[in-house]
C-alpha positions in Angstrom: -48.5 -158.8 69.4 -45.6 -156.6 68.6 -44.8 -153.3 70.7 -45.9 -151.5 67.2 -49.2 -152.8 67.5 -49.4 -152.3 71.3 -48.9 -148.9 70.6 -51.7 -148.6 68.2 -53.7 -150.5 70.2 -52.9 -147.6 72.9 -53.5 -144.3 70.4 -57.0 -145.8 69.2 -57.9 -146.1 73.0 -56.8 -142.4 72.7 -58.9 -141.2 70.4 -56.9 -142.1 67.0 -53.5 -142.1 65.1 -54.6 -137.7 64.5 -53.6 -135.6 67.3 -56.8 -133.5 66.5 -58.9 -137.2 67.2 -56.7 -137.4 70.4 -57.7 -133.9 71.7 -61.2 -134.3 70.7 -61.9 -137.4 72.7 -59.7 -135.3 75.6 -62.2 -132.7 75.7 -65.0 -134.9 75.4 -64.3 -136.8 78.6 -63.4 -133.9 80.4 -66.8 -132.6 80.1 -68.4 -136.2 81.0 -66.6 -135.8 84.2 -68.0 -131.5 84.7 -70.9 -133.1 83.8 -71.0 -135.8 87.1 -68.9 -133.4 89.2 -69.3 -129.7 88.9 -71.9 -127.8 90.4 -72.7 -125.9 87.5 -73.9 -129.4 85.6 -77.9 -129.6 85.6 -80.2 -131.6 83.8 -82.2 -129.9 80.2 -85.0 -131.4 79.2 -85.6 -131.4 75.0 -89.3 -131.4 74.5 -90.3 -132.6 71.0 -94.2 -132.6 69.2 -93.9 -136.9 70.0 -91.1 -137.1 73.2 -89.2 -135.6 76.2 -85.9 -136.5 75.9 -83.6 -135.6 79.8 -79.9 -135.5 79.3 -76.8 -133.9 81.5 -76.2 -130.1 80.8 -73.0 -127.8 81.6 -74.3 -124.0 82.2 -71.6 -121.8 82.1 -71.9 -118.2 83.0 -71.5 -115.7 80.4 -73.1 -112.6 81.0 -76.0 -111.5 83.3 -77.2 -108.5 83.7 -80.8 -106.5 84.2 -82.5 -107.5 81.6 -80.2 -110.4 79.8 -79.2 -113.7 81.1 -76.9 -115.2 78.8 -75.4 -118.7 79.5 -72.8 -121.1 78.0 -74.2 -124.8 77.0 -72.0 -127.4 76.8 -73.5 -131.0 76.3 -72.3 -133.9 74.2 -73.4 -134.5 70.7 -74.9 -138.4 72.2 -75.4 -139.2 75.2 -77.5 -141.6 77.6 -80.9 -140.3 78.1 -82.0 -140.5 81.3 -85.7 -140.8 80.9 -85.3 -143.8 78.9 -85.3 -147.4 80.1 -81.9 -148.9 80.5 -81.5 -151.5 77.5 -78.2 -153.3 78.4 -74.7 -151.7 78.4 -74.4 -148.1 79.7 -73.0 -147.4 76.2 -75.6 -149.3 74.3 -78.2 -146.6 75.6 -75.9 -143.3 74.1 -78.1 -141.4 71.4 -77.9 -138.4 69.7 -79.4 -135.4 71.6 -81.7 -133.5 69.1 -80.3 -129.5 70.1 -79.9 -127.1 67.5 -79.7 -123.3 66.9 -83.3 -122.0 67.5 -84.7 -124.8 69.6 -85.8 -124.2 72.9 -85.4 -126.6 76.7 -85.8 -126.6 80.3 -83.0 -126.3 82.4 -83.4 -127.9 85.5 -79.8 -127.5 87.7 -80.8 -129.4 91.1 -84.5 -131.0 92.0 -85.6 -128.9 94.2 -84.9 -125.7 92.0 -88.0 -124.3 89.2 -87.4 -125.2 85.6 -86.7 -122.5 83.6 -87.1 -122.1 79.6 -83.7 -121.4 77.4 -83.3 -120.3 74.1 -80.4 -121.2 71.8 -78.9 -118.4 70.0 -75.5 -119.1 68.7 -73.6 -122.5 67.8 -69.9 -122.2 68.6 -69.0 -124.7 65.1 -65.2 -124.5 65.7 -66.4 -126.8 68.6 -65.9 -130.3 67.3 -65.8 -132.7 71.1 -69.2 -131.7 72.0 -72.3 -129.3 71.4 -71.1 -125.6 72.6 -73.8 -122.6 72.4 -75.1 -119.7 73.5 -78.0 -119.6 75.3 -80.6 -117.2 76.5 -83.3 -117.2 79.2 -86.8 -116.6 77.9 -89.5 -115.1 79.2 -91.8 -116.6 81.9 -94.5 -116.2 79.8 -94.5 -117.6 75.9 -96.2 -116.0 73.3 -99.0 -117.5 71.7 -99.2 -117.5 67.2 -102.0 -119.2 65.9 -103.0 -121.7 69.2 -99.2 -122.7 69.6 -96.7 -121.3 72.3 -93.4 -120.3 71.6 -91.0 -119.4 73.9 -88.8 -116.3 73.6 -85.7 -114.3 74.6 -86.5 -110.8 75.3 -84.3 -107.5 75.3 -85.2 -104.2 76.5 -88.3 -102.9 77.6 -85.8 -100.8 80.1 -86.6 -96.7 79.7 -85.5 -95.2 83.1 -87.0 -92.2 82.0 -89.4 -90.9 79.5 -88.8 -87.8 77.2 -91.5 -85.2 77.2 -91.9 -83.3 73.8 -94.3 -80.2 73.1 -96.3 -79.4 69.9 -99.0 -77.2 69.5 -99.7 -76.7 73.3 -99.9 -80.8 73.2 -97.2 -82.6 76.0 -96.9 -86.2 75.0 -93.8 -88.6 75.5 -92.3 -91.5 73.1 -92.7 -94.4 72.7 -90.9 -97.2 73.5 -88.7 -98.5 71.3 -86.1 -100.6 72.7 -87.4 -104.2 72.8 -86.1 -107.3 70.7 -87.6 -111.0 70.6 -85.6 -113.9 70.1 -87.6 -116.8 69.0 -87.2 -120.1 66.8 -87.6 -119.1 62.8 -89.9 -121.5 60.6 -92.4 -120.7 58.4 -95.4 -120.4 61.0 -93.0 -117.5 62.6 -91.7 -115.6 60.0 -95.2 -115.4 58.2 -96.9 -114.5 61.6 -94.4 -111.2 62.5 -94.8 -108.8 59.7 -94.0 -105.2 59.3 -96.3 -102.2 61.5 -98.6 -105.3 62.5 -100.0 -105.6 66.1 -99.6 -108.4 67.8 -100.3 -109.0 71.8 -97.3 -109.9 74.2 -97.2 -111.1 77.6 -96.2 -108.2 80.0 -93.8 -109.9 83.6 -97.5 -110.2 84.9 -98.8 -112.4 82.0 -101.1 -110.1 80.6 -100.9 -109.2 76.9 -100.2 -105.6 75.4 -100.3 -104.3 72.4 -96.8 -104.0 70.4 -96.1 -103.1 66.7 -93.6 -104.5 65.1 -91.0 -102.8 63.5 -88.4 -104.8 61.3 -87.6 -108.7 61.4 -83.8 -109.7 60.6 -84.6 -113.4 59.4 -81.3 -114.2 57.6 -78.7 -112.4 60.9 -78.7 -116.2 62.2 -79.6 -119.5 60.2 -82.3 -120.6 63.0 -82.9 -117.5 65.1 -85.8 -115.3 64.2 -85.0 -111.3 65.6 -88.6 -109.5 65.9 -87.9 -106.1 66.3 -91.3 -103.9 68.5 -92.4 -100.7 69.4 -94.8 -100.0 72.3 -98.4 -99.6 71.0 -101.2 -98.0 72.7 -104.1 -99.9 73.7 -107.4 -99.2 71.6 -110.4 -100.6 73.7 -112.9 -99.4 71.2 -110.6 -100.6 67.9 -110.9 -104.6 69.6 -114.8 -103.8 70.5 -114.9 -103.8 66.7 -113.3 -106.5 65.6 -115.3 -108.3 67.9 -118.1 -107.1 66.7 -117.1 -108.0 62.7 -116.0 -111.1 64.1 -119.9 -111.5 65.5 -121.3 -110.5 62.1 -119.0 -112.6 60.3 -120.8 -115.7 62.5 -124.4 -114.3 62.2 -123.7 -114.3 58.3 -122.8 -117.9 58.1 -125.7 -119.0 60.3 -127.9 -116.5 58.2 -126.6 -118.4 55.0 -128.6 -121.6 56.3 -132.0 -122.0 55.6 -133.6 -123.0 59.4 -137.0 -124.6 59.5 -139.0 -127.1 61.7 -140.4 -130.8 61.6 -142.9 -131.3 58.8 -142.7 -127.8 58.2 -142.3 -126.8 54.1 -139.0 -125.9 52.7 -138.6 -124.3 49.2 -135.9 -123.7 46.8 -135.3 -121.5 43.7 -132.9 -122.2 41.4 -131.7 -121.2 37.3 -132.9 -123.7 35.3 -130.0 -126.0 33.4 -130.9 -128.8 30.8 -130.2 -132.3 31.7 -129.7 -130.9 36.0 -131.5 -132.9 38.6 -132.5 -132.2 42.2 -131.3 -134.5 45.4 -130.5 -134.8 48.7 -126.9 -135.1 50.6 -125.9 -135.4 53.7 -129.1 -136.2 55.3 -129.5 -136.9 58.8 -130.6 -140.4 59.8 -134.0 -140.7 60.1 -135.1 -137.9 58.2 -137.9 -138.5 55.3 -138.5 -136.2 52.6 -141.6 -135.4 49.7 -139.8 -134.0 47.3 -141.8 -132.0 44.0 -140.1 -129.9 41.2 -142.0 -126.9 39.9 -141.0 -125.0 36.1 -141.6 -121.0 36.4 -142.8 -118.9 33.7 -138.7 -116.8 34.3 -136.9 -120.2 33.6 -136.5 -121.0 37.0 -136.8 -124.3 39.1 -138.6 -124.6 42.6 -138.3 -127.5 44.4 -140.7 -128.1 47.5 -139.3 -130.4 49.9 -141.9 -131.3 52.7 -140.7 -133.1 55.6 -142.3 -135.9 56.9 -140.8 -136.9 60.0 -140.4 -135.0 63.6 -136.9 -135.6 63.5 -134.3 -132.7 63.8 -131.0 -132.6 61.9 -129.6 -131.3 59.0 -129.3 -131.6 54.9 -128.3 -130.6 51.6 -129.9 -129.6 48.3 -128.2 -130.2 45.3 -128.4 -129.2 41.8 -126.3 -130.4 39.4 -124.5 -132.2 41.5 -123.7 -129.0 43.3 -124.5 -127.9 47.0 -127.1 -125.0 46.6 -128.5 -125.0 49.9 -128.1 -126.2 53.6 -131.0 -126.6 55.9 -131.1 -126.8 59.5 -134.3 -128.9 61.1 -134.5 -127.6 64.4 -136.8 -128.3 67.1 -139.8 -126.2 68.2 
């Protein structure tokens, strides 16, 4: 080997024949090292819909104060995964870490400390050695649209005094107005917060109030979803209602359902169409039917269906090869 290629030999140890490639792989294993040796190095934890995936962390301080904790992340694009069985060589078990603006993990600096949620806010791209971000803590509590938790940065909700008007011999105060929510943007998000709707947030207690929303800004970061809420007051009587509708609404669909008993008689009217025949889906097993069609003087069709068995259980009628009726068989 000549010294020429000894050298080369050296600078692609180094990172590359670029100065940028040297500098790069510099900065990279200077943060492999923070990530062994400083105090500041934890562990996140990157929970996906199939996986948990544990890697090494750099938090950074940034800016804290009452009611924002903002943090530096620093962690390589691949790395070993610690939750993984070890498959041979330390570098044969490097992966990718899936972290990206919007997506949410655990930070957990030492074992004995409680995990806390963090929210990813801004990508530094200029960063090209490793994955560098803003973060932000979220909430203790997430926030619940359509049966699935999300987990949020929140800003404000910090009057230090309220401001009394008067009108019409009337006192009453405003509202509050200063509170943001950070939270991943997707569909299921952006669809859920729309304008002057009221949605229910956890309070530091865990128990939900009533906010309205004010604007969304869904295109001031690519990944980032900024919710926008005003303080709403808390109509007891307005839920009472929807409960009730809600109630209806169920009474109506039972109500739809024709309920009858063992060997009881069950009867069914329908238009009269050339050609249409009568039968029976969806039967449960065991049931036993008599069935007898019956032409009206109007141009209508009964059908008599007498039930033979003591079974209970369920069925449908159908005309025309279309569902016209569901019948319930309960018991006495």
């Amino acid at each position: 080997m000549s010294v020429l290629d000894n050298m080369r030999t050296r600078v692609d140890y180094r990172g590359g024949a670029q100065q940028q490639s040297r500098m790069i792989k510099d900065k990279l294993g200077s943060l492999k090292s923070a990530l062994l040796y400083s105090y500041q190095a934890g562990t996140m934890i990157i929970q996906t819909e199939d996986d948990e995936f544990h890697f090494r962390c750099l938090m950074n301080p940034d800016k804290i104060t009452l009611d924002k904790n903002k943090m530096m992340l620093s962690v390589p694009f691949e790395d070993i995964c610690l939750n993984k069985p070890r498959i041979g060589k330390a570098s044969e078990g490097v992966v990718p870490v899936p972290i990206s603006c919007g997506d949410t993990f655990i930070w957990r600096p030492r074992e004995e400390a409680p995990d806390t949620h963090w929210l990813v806010t801004l990508q530094y791209l200029d960063e090209l050695a490793y994955f560098r971000a803003d973060v932000q803590k979220c909430y203790p509590y997430p926030l619940d649209i359509n049966g699935k938790e999300y987990w949020f940065a929140n800003l404000g909700e910090n009057e230090e005094i309220l401001d009394w008007d008067r009108h019409n011999m009337q006192i009453y105060n405003k509202l509050n107005y200063t509170r943001t929510l950070y939270l991943k943007r997707n569909e299921e998000t952006i669809d859920y917060f729309k304008r002057f709707k009221i949605i229910k947030v956890p309070n530091f207690m865990g128990e939900l109030e009533s906010w309205e929303v004010q604007a969304v800004a869904p295109n001031k970061t690519d990944d980032v979803l900024i919710v926008f809420i005003k303080e709403y007051f808390e109509n007891q009587f307005d839920e009472l209602n929807q409960c009730i509708e809600e109630q209806k609404q169920e009474n109506h669909e039972l109500n739809e359902d024709l309920v009858t008993y063992p060997y009881e008689k069950v009867c069914v009217t329908v238009k009269e169409i050339s050609d249409a025949k009568f039968n029976i889906w969806n039967e449960t097993e065991g049931l036993k039917f008599e069935l007898h069609a019956q032409k009206n003087n109007d141009g209508t069709l009964t059908l008599s269906i007498r039930l033979l068995t003591g079974n209970t259980g369920s069925f449908d009628v159908v005309y025309n090869e279309k569902i016209i009726q569901h019948v319930v068989i309960k018991s006495f």
